[in-house]
N, C-alpha and C positions, 0 to 999 in steps of 0.2 A: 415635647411630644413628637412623636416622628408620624409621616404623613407618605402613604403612597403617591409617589406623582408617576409611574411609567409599572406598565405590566406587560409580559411576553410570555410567550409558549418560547422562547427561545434563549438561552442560557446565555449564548457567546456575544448576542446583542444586548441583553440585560450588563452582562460584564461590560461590555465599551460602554456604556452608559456610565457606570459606575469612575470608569477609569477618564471620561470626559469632565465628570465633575469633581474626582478629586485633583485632576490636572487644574481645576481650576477652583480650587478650595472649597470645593461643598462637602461637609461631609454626608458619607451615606451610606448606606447596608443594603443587602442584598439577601432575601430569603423565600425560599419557596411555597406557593399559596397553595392552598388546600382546596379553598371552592373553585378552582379548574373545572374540575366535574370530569375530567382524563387520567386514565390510571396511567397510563405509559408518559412519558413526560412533564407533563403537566404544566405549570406556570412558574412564574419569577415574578416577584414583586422590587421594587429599588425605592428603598425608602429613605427617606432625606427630614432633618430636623424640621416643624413647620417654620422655622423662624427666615430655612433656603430654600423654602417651594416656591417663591418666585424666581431667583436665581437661577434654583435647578429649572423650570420650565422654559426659563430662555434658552438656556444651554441647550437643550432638548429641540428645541424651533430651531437655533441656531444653524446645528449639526445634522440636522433633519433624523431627527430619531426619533420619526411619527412612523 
């Protein structure tokens, strides 16, 4: 089952997310949330298998991508 662990108004930082955990083997996807509640941009979600959501959330501390 895939699991959000990281959400942005921002596209380019959702992507380095992305590209942080599969540089370091997590898989993950990347797709745009709807309850934003913003018509103009809106959100990104980075979703990760639950079996790498602790993984991914180190990565995440690590690289400080809070």
């Amino acid at each position: 089952m895939w699991t959000v662990v990281y959400v942005s108004q921002s596209l380019e930082t959702s992507k380095n997310l992305i590209d942080v955990l599969l540089e370091n083997k997590v898989i993950s996807k990347l797709r745009r949330a709807n309850s934003c509640g913003q018509e103009e941009g809106g959100c990104y979600e980075v979703l990760v298998p639950s079996t790498e959501l602790e993984a991914a959330q180190d990565l995440i501390f690590e690289n400080e991508l809070f």
